[in-house]
MARMI-853266 format. One record per residue (C-alpha): residue number from 1; residue in three letters; x, y, z. Coordinates in nm, 2 decimals. Layout:
N
seq | type | xx | yy | zz
NUM | Ala | X | Y | Z
...
//
This chain:
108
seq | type | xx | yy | zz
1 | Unk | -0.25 | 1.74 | -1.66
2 | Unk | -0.31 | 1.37 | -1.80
3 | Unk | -0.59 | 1.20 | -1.62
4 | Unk | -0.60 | 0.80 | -1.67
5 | Unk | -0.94 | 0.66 | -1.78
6 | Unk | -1.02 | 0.27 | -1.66
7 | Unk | -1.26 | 0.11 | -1.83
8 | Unk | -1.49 | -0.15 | -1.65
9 | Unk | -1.39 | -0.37 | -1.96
10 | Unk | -1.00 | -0.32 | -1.94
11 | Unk | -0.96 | -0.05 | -2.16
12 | Unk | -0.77 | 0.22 | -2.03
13 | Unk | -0.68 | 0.54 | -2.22
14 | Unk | -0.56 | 0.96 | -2.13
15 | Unk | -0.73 | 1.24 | -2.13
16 | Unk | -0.53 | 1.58 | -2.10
17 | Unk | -0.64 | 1.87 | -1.97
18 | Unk | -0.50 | 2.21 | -1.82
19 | Unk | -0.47 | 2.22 | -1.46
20 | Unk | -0.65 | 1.92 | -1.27
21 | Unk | -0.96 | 1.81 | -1.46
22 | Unk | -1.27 | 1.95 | -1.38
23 | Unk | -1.64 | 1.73 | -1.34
24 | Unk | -1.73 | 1.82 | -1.66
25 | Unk | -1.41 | 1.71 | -1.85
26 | Unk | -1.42 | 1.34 | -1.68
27 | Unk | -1.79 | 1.27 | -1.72
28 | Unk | -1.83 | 1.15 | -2.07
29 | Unk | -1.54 | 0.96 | -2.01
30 | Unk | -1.66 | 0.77 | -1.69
31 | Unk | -2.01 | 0.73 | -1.79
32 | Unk | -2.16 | 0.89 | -1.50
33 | Unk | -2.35 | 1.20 | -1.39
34 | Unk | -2.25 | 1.20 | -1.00
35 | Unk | -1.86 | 1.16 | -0.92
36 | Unk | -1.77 | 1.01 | -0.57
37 | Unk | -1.38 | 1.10 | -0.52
38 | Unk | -1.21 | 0.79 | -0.36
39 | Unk | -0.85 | 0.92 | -0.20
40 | Unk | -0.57 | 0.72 | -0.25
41 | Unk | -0.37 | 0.92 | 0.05
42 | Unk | -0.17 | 1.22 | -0.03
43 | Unk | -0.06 | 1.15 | -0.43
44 | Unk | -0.37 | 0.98 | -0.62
45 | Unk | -0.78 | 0.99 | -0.62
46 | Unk | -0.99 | 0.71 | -0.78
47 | Unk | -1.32 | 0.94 | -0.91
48 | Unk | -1.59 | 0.68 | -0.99
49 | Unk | -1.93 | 0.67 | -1.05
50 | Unk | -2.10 | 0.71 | -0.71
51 | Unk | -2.46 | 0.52 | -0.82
52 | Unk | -2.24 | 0.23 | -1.00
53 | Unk | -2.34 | -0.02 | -0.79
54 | Unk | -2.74 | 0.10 | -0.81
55 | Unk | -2.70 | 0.13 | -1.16
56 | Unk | -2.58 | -0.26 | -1.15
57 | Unk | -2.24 | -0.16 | -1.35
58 | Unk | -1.98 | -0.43 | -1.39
59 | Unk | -1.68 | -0.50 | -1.15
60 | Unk | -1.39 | -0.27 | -1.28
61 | Unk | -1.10 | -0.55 | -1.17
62 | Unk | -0.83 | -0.25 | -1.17
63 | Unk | -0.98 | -0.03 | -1.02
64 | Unk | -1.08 | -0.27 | -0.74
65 | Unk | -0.73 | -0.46 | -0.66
66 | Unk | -0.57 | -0.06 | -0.66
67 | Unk | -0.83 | 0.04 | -0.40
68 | Unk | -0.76 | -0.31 | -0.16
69 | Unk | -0.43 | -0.25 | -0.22
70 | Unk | -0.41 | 0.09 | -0.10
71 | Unk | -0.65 | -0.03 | 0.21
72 | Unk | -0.41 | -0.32 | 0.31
73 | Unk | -0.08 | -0.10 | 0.30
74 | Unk | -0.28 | 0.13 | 0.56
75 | Unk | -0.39 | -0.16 | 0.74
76 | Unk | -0.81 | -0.08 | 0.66
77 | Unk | -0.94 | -0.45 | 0.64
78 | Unk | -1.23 | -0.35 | 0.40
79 | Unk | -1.38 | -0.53 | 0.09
80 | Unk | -1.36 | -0.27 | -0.17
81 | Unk | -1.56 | -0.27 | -0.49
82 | Unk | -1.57 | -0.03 | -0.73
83 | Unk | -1.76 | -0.10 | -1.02
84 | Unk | -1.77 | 0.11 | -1.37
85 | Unk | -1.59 | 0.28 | -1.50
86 | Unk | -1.28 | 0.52 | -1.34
87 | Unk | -1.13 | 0.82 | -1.32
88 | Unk | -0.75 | 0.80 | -1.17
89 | Unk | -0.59 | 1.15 | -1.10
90 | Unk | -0.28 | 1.25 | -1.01
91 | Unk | -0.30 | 1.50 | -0.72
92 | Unk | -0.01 | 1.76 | -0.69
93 | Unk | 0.08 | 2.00 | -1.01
94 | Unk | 0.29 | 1.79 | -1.16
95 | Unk | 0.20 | 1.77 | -1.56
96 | Unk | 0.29 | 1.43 | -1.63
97 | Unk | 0.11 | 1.05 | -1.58
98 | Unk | 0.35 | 0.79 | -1.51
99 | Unk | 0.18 | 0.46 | -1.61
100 | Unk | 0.49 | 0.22 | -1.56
101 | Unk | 0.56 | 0.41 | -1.23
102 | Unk | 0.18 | 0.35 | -1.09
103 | Unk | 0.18 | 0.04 | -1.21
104 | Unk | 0.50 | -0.05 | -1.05
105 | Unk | 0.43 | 0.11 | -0.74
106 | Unk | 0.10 | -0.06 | -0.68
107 | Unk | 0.22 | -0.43 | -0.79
108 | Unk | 0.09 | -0.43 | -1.08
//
């Protein structure tokens, strides 16, 4: 399965692994020792890192506008913020990332 990386900087890149990723496999790559799992309803979760904001970790701009997107659409007037770096993963077994798709889909 690829699993997108978002950089609080902008820098996104993939990381493939079999089956969905596993803690383990996405910490290094989200800087983090304790994952919160953000859902993003039945298809995508956002897994960030869930002291970010203690830890005083930069706004990750993506990561932010796709999470108050996804609130407005369900009609959730909340101010999200998700700082750090992110974890986006594709839920379903489906082995494939669609970047243009996502991006598409979420107005981006």
């Amino acid at each position: 399965m690829i699993t997108q990386i978002q950089k609080e900087n902008g820098e996104e890149y993939e990381v493939e692994t079999k089956g969905k990723p596993t803690f383990t496999e996405i910490y290094p790559h989200i800087n983090t020792d304790i994952i919160e799992i953000v859902s993003l309803g039945k298809s995508f979760e956002l897994w960030v890192d869930e002291e970010g904001l203690l830890k005083q970790k930069l706004l990750n701009t993506f990561a932010t506008k796709l999470l108050q997107t996804y609130y407005n659409a369900q009609g959730i007037n909340h101010q999200a913020r998700i700082v750090g770096d992110v974890a986006i993963i594709k839920r379903g077994k489906e082995n494939v990332w669609w970047t243009n798709r996502w991006r598409v889909w979420w107005g981006y």
